[in-house]
Residue frames relative to the residue before (quaternion, step in Angstrom):
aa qw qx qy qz dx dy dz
X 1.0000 0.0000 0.0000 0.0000 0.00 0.00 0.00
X 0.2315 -0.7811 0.4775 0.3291 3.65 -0.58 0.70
X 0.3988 -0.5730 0.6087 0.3770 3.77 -1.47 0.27
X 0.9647 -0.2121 0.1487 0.0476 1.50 -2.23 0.79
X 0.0841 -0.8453 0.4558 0.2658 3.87 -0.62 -0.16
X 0.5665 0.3271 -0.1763 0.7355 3.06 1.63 0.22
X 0.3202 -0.6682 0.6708 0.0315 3.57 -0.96 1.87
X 0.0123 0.6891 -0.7145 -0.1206 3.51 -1.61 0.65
X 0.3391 -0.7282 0.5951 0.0252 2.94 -1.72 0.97
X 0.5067 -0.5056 0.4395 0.5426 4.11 -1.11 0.30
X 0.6922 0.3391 -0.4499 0.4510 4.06 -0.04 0.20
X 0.7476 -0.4839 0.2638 0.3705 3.20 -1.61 1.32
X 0.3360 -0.6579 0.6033 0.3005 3.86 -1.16 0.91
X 0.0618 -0.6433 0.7598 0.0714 3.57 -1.38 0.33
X 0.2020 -0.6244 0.7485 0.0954 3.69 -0.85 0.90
X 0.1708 0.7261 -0.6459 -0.1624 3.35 -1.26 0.69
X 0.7472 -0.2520 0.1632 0.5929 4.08 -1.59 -0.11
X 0.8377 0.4487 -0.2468 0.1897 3.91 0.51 -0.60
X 0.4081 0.7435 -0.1165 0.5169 2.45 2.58 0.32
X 0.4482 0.5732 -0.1143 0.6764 3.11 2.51 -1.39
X 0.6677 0.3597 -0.2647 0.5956 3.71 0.41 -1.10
X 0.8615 0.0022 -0.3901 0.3249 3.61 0.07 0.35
X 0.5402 0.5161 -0.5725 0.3377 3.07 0.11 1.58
X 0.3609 0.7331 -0.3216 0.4783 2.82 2.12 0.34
X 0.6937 0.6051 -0.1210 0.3713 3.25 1.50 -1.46
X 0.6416 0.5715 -0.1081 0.5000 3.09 1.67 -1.24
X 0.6586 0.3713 -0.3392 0.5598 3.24 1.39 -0.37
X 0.7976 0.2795 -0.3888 0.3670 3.03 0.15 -0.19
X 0.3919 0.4682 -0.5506 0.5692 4.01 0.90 0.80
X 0.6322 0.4259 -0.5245 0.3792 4.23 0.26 -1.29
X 0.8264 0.4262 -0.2448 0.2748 3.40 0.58 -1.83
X 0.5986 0.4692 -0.4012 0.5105 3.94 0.88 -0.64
X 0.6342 0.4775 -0.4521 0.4067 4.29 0.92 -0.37
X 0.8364 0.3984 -0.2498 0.2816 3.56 1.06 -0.52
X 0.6485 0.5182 -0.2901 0.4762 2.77 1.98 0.29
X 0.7272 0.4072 -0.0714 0.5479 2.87 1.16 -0.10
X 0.2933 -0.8605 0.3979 0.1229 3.39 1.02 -0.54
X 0.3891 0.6413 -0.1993 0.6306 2.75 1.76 0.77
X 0.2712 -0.9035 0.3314 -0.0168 3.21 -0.71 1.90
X 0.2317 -0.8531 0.4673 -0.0116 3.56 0.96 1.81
X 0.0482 -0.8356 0.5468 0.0198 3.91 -0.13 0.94
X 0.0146 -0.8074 0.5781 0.1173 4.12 -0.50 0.05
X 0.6398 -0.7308 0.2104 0.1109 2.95 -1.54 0.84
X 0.5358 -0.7275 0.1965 0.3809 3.73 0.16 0.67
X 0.6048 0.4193 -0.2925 0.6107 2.98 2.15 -0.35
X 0.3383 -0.5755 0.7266 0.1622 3.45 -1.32 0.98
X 0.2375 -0.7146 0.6384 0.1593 3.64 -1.65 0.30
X 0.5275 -0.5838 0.5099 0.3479 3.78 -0.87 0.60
X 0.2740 0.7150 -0.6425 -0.0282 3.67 -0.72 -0.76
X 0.2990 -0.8017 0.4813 0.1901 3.39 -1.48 0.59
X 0.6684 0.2802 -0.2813 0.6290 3.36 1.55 0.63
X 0.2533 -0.6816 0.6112 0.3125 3.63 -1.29 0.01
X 0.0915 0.6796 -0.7277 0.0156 3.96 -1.10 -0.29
X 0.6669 -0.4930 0.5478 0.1099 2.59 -2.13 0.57
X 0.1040 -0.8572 0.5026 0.0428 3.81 -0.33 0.84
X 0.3578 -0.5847 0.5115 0.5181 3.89 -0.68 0.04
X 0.5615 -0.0365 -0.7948 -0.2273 0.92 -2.42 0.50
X 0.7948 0.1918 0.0165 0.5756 3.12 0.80 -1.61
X 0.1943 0.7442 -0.6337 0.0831 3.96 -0.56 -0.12
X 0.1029 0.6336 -0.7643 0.0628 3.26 -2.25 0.47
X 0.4162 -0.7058 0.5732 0.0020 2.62 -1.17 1.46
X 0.1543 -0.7546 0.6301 0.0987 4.02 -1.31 0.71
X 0.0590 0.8532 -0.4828 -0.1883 3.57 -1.44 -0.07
X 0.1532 -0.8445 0.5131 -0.0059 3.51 -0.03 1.05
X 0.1929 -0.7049 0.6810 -0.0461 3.21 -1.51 1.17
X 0.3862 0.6431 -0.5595 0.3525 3.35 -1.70 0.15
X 0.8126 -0.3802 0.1285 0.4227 2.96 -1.46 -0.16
X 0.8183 0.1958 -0.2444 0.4821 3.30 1.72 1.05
X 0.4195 -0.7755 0.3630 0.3014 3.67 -0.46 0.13
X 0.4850 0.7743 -0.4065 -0.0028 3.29 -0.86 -0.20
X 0.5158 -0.5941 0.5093 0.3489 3.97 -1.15 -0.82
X 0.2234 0.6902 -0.6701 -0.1570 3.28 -0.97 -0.31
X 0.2866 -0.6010 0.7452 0.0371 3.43 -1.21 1.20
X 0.0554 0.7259 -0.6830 -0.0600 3.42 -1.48 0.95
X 0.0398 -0.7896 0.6091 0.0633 4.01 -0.55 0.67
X 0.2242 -0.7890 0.5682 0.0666 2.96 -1.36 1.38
X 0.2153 -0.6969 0.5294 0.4333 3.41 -0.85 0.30
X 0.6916 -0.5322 0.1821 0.4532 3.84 -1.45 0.33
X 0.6013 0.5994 -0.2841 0.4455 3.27 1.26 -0.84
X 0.6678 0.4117 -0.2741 0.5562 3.99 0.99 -0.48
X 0.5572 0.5411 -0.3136 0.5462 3.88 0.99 -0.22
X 0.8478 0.2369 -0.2039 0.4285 3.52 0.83 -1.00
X 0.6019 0.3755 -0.4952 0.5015 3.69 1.51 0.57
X 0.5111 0.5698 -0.4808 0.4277 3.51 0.73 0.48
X 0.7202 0.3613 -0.2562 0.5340 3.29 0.74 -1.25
X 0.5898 0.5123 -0.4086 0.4720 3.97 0.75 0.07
X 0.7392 0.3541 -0.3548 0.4497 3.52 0.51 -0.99
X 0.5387 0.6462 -0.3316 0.4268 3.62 1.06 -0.79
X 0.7395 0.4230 -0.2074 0.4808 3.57 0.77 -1.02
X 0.7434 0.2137 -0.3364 0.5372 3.81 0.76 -0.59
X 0.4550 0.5504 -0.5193 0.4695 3.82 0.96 0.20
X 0.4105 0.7444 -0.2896 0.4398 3.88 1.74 0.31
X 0.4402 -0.5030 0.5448 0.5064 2.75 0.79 -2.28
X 0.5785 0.6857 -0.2431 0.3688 3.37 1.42 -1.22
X 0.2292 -0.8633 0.4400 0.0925 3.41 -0.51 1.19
X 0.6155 -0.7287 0.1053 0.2811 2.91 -0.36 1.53
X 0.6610 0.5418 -0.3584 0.3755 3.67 0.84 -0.64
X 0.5935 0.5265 -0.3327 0.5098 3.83 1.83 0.01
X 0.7743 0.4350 -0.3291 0.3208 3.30 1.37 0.26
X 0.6347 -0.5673 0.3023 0.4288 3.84 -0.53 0.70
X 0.4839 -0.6761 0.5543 0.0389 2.96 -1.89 1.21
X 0.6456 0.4438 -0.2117 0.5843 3.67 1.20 -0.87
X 0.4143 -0.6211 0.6414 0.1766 3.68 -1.37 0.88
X 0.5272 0.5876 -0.4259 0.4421 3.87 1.22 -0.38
X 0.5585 0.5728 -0.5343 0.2729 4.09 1.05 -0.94
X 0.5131 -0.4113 0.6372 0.4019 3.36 -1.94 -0.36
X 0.7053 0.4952 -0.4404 0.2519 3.50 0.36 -0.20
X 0.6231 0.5840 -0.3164 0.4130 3.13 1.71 -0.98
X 0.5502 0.6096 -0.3557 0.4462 3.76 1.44 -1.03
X 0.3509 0.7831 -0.4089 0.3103 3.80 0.93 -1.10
X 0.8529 0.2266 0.1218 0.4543 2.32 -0.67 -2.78
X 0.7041 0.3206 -0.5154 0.3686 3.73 0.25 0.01
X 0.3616 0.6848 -0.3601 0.5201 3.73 1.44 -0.29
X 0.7811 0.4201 -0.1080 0.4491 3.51 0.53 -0.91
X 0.7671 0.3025 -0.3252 0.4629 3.07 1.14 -0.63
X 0.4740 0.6069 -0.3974 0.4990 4.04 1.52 -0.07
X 0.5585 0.5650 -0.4094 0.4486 3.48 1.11 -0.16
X 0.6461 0.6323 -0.1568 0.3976 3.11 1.31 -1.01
X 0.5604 0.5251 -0.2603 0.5852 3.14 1.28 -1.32
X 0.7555 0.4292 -0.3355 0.3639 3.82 0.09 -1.13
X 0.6036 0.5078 -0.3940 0.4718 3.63 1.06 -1.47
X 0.7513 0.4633 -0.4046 0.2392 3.94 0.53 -0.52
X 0.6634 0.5072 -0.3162 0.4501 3.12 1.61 -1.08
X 0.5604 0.6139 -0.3816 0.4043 3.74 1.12 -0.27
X 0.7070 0.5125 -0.1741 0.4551 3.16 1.75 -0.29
X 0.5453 0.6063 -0.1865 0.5479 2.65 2.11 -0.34
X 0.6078 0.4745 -0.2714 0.5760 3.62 1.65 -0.82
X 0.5240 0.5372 -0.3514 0.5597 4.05 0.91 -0.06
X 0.8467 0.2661 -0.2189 0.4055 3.22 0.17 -0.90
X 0.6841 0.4520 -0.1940 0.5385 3.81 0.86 -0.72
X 0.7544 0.3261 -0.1668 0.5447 3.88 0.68 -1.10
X 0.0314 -0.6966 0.7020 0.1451 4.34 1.02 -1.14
X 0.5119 0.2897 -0.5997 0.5427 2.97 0.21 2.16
X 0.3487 -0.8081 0.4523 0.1440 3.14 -1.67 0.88
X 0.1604 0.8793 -0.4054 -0.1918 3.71 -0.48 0.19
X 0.4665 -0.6176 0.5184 0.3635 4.04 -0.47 0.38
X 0.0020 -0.7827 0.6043 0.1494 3.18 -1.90 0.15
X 0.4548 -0.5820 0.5301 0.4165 3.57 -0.79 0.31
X 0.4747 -0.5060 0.5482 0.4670 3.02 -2.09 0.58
X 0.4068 -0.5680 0.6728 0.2436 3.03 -2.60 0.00
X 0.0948 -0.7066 0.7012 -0.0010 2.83 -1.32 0.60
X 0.5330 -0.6436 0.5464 0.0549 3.11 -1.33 1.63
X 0.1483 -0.8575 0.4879 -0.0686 3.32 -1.05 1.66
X 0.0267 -0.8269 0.5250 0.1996 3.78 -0.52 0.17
X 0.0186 0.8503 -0.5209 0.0722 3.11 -0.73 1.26
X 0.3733 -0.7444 0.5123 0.2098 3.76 -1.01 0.56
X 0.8038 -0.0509 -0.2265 0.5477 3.53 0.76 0.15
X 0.7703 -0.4520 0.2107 0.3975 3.73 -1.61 0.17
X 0.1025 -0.8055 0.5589 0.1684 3.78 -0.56 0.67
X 0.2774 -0.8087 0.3755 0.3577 3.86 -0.34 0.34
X 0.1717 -0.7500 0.6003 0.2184 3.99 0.05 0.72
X 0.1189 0.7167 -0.6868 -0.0254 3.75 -1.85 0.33
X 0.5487 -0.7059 0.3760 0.2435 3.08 -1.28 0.64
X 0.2260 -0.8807 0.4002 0.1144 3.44 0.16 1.00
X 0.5454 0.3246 -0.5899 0.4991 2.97 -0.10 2.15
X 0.7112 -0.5216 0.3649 0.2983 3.23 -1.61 0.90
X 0.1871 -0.7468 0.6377 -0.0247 3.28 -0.70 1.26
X 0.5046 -0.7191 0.4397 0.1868 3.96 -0.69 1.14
X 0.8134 -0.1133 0.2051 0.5324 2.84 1.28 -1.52
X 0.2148 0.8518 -0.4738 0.0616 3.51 1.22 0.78
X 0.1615 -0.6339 0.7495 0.1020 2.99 -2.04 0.60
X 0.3004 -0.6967 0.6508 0.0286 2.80 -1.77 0.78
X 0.1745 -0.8505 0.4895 -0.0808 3.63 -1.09 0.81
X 0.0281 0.8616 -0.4921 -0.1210 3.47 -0.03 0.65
X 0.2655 -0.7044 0.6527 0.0853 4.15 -0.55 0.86
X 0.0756 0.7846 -0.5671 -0.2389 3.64 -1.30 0.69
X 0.5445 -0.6410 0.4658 0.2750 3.78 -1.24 0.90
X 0.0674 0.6566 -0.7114 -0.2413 3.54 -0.91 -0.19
X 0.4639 -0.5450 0.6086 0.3427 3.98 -1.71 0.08
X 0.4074 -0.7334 0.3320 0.4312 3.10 -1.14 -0.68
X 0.2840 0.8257 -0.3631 0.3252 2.63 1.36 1.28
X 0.2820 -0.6389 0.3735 0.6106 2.79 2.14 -1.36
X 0.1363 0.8231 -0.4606 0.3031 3.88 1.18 0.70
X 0.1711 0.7908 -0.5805 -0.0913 3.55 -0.35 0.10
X 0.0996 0.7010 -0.7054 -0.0337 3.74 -1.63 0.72
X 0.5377 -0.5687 0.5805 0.2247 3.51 -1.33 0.62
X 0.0050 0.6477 -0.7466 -0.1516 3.66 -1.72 0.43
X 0.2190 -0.7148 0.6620 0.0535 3.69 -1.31 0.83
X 0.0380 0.8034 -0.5934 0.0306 3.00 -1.13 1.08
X 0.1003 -0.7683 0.6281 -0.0713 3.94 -0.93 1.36
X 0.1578 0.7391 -0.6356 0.1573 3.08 -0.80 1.68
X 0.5693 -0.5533 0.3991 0.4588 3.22 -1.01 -0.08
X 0.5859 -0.5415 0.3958 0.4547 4.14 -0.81 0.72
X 0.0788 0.6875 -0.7168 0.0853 4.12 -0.65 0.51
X 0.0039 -0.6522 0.7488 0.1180 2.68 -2.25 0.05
X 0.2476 -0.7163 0.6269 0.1805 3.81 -0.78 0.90
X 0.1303 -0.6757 0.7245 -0.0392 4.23 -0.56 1.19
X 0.3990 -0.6094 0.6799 0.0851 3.63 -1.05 1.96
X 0.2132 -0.7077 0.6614 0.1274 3.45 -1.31 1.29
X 0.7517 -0.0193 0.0210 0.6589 3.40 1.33 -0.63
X 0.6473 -0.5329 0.3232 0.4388 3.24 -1.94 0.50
X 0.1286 0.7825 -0.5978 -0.1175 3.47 -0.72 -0.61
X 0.5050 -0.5597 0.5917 0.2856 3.82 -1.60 0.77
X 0.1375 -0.7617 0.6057 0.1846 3.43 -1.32 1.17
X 0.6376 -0.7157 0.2722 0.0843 3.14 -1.37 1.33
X 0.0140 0.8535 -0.5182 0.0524 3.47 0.48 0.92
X 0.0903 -0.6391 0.7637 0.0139 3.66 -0.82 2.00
X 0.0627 -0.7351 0.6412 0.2112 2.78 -1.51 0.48
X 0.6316 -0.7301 0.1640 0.2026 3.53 -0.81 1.15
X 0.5730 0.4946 -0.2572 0.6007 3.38 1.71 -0.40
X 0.6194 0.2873 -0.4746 0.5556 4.08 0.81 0.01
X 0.7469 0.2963 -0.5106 0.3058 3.71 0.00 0.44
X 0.6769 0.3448 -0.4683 0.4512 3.39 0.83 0.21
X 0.5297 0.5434 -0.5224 0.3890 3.50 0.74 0.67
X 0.3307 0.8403 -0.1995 0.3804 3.11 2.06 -0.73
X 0.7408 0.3855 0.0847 0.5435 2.93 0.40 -2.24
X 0.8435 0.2526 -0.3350 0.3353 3.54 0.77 -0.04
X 0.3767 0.6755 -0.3011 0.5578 3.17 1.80 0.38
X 0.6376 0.4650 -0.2994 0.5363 3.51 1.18 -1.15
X 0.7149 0.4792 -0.3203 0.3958 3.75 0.78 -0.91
X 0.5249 0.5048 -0.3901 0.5634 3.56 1.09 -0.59
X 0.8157 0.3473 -0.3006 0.3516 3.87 0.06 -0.34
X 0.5561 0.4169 -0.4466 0.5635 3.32 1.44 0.10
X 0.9075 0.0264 -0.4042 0.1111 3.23 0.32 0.15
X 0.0115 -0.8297 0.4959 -0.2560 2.92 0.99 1.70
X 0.6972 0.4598 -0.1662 0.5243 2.71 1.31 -2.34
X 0.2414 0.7513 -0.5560 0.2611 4.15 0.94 -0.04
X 0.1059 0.7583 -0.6322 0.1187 3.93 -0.27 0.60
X 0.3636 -0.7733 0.4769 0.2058 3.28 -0.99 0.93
X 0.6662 -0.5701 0.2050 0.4348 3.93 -1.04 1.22
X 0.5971 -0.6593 0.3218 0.3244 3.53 -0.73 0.92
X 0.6223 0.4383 -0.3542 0.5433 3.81 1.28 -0.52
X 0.2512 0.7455 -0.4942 0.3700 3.95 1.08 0.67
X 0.0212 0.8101 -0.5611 -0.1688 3.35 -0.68 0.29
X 0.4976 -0.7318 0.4293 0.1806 3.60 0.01 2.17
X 0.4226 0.8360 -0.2231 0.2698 3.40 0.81 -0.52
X 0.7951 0.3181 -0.1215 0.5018 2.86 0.59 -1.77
X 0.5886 0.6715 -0.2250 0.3899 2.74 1.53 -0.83
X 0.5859 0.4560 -0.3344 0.5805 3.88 1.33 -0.14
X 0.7640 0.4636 -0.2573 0.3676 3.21 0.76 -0.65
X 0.6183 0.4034 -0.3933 0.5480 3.73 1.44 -0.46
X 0.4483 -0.6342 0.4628 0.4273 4.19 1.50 0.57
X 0.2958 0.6784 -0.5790 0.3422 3.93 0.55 1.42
């Protein structure tokens, strides 16, 4: 089971935005190590910035709402886009010489599209289970671009900060994630256990429960079982 991403202590927890930005981080190292098998490290320094944007090569931009707001901007360079999307693809089965060389393909946007979904669907799980608040996100969609584009969230932020985090692979690859929310802080009123479903024991659940109902299936009692031996039912 993985810990926690957020430590509590006997003095009063405050969660703040750089607290969110790492558990942002953690998902996206948990989810790019298990898909890929591929060690995605980030940096202990975080950077201020007062805008996000889209950088070449590759980038894509999310927005989530709920019981917060915000962005995340991720920017690949080409060379960190195409050992992800390589190791990710023969960590598949997919032998490498059938798989694309250029960060510009549709195939490479796809799977890295696919895997930032991933990253978000975990940390949105991560903000349920640690924070018991909920937020949505739009889908991403993987861009190529040749020079810097600035992206913002269009509504009125009170107080937003922005944050930029760099990744290395373990190649030695580097890309940037940007996050812009609005300044928060979540203050623990009490302790509490965070809930951790995991999605394959309930649908094994649910199919274990169906086998036993109809095991326990019994035909109506004014039935005569009988015929039923005799038509070889």
């Amino acid at each position: 089971m993985n810990k926690p991403a957020i430590k509590s202590n006997n003095k009063t927890t405050v969660i703040t935005t750089d607290d969110i930005l790492v558990m942002l981080c953690k998902s996206v190292t948990d989810v790019l190590a298990n898909a890929n098998a591929n060690m995605v490290t980030y940096s202990a320094l975080v950077q201020k910035i007062s805008k996000t944007s889209l950088k070449p090569d590759i980038g894509s931009f999310v927005l989530f709402d709920g019981g917060f707001s915000g962005l995340v901007v991720v920017n690949f360079s080409a060379a960190a886009a195409i050992e992800i999307y390589q190791s990710y693809m023969t960590n598949m089965g997919i032998p490498l010489p059938e798989l694309s060389t250029r960060h510009t393909s549709d195939d490479v946007g796809n799977v890295m599209g696919e895997l930032l979904n991933q990253i978000l669907g975990d940390f949105t799980s991560l903000v349920g289970k640690e924070l018991q608040t909920s937020i949505t996100q739009s889908q991403p969609k993987m861009l190529t671009v040749n020079k810097q584009l600035i992206i913002s969230i269009d509504t009125n932020l009170d107080r937003p900060q922005a944050r930029r985090v760099t990744f290395t692979t373990q190649n030695g690859n580097i890309f940037y994630l940007e996050l812009a929310m609005d300044r928060t802080e979540f203050i623990k009123l009490h302790d509490f256990v965070p809930e951790d479903y995991d999605p394959d024991d309930i649908i094994r659940g649910a199919s274990e429960q169906a086998k036993k109902d109809k095991k326990d299936e019994k035909p109506d009692d004014g039935f005569d079982a009988s015929l039923l031996d005799e038509l070889g039912i």
